[in-house]
C-alpha positions as CSV (number, residue, x, y, z in Angstrom):
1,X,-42.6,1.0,31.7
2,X,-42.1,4.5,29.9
3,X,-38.5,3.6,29.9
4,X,-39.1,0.7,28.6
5,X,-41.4,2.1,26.1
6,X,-38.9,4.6,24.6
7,X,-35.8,2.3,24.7
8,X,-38.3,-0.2,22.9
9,X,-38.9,2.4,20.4
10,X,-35.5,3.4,20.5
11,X,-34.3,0.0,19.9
12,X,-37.2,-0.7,16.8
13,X,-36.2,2.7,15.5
14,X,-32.4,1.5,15.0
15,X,-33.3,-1.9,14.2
16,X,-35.7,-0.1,11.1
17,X,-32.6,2.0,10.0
18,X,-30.1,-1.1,9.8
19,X,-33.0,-3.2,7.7
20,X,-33.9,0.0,5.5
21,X,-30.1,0.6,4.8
22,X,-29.7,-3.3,4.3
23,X,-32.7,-4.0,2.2
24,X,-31.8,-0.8,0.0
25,X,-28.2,-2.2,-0.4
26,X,-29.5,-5.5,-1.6
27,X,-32.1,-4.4,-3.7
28,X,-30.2,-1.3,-5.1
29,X,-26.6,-2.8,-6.0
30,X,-23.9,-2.1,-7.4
31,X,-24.4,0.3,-10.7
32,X,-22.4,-2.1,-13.1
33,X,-21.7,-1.1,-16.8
34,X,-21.2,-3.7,-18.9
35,X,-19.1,-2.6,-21.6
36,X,-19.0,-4.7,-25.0
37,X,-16.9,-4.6,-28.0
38,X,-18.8,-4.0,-31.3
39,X,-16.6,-4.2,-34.7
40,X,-17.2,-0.6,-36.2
41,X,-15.4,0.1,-39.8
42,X,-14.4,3.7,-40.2
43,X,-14.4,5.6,-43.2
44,X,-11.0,7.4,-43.7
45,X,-11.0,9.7,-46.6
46,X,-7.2,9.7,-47.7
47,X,-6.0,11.8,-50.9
48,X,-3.2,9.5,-52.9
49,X,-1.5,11.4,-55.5
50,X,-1.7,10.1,-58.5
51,X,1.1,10.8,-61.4
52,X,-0.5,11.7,-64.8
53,X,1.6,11.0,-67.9
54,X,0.5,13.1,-70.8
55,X,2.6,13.0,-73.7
56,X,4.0,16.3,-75.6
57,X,3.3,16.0,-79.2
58,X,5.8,15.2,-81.4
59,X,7.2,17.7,-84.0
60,X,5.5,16.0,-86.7
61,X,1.9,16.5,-85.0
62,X,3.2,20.3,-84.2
63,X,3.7,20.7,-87.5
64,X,0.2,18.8,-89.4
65,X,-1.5,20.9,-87.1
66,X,0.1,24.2,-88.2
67,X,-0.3,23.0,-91.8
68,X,-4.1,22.8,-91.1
69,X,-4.3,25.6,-89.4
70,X,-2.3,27.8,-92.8
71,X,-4.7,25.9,-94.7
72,X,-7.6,26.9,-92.6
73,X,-6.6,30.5,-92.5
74,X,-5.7,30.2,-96.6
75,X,-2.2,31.8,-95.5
76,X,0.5,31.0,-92.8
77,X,2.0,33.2,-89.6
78,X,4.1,35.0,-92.4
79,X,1.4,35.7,-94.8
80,X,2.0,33.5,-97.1
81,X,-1.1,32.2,-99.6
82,X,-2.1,28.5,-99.1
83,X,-4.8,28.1,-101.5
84,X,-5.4,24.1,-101.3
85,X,-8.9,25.0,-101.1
86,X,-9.2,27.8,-103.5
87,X,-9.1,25.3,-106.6
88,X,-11.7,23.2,-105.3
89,X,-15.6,23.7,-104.3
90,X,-15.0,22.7,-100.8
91,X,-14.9,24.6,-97.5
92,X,-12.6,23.9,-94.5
93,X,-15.2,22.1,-92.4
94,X,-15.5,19.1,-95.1
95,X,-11.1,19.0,-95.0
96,X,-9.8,16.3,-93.0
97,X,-6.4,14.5,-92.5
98,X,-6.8,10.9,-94.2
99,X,-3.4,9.6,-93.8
100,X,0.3,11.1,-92.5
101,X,3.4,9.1,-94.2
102,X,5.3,7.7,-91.8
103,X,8.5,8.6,-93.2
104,X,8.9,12.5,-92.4
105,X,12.2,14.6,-91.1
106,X,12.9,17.1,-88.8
107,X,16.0,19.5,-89.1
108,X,17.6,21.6,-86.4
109,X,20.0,24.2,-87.1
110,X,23.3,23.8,-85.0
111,X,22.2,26.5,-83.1
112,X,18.9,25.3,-82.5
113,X,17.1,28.3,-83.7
114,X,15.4,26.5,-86.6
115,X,13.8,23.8,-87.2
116,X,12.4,22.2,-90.1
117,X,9.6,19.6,-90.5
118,X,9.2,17.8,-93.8
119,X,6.0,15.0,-94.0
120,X,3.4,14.1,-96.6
121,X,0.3,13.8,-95.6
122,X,-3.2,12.8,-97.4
123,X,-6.2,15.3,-97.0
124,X,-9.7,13.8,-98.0
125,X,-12.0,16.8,-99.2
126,X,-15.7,15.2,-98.6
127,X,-19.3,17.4,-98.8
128,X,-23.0,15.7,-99.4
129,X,-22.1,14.9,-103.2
130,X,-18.3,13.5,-103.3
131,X,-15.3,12.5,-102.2
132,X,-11.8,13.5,-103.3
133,X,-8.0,12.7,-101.5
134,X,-5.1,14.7,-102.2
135,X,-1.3,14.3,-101.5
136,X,0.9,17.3,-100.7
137,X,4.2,17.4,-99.5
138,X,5.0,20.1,-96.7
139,X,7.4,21.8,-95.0
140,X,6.5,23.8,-91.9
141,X,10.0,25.7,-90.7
142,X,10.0,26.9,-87.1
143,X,12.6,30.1,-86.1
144,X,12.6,31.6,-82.9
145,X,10.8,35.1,-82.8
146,X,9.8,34.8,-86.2
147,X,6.7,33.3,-88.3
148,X,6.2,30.1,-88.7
149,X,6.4,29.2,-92.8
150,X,4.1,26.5,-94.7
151,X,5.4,25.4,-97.8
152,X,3.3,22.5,-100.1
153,X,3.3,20.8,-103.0
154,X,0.7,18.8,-104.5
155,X,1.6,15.4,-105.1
């Protein structure tokens, strides 16, 4: 009956194992992923270049500005006197342009070393107690590697 007893226990022993490794099978399974697809936007960061177009100034804007710049000095590159405000009881701060004449020329030498900008333009003189316009008609001459010249004439 020993025998008996220890294949009996021998037999309950295996049968345990085979149930334990079955049961834990079953109830443990397979470790399954489930994978699912989730619409994500993504932020790229891409540099486009971009063409800027600034435009040169003309020859007649080169040229107001170096006729308010002689006038703001009271001379020109070459030293020569432009004493618009001299005559009157304003200062340069209350001088602006008022109006530029659209007719105007420009002159180049054949060689291209000169160049020479004739316009009209309107200044209006203004401080806290009037108001005055004037017409002159300049001519700003450009030469390489030398001063520029402002001529004027009232008008």
């Amino acid at each position: 009956m020993e025998k008996n007893t220890q294949g009996l226990i021998a037999v309950f022993a295996i049968l345990s194992l085979l149930v334990g490794f079955s049961l834990g099978a079953v109830l443990i399974g397979e470790d399954v992923e489930t994978i699912k697809e989730v619409p994500v936007e993504v932020e790229k960061i891409v540099e486009v270049p971009v063409e800027i177009v600034v435009e040169a100034p003309s020859q007649l804007e080169l040229a107001v500005a170096e006729f308010m710049l002689a006038v703001e000095n009271e001379e020109d590159e070459a030293g020569t006197r432009i004493d618009i405000l001299d005559n009157m009881h304003y200062n340069f701060d209350e001088v602006s342009v008022y109006d530029i004449e659209e007719d105007y020329s420009i002159e180049v030498t054949s060689d291209g070393d000169v160049t020479k900008v004739e316009f009209e333009v309107r200044l209006k003189f203004k401080d806290s107690r009037d108001t005055e316009k004037q017409s002159y008609a300049v001519e700003v001459t450009y030469e390489d590697d030398e001063d520029t010249l402002v001529d004027f004439t009232k008008l």
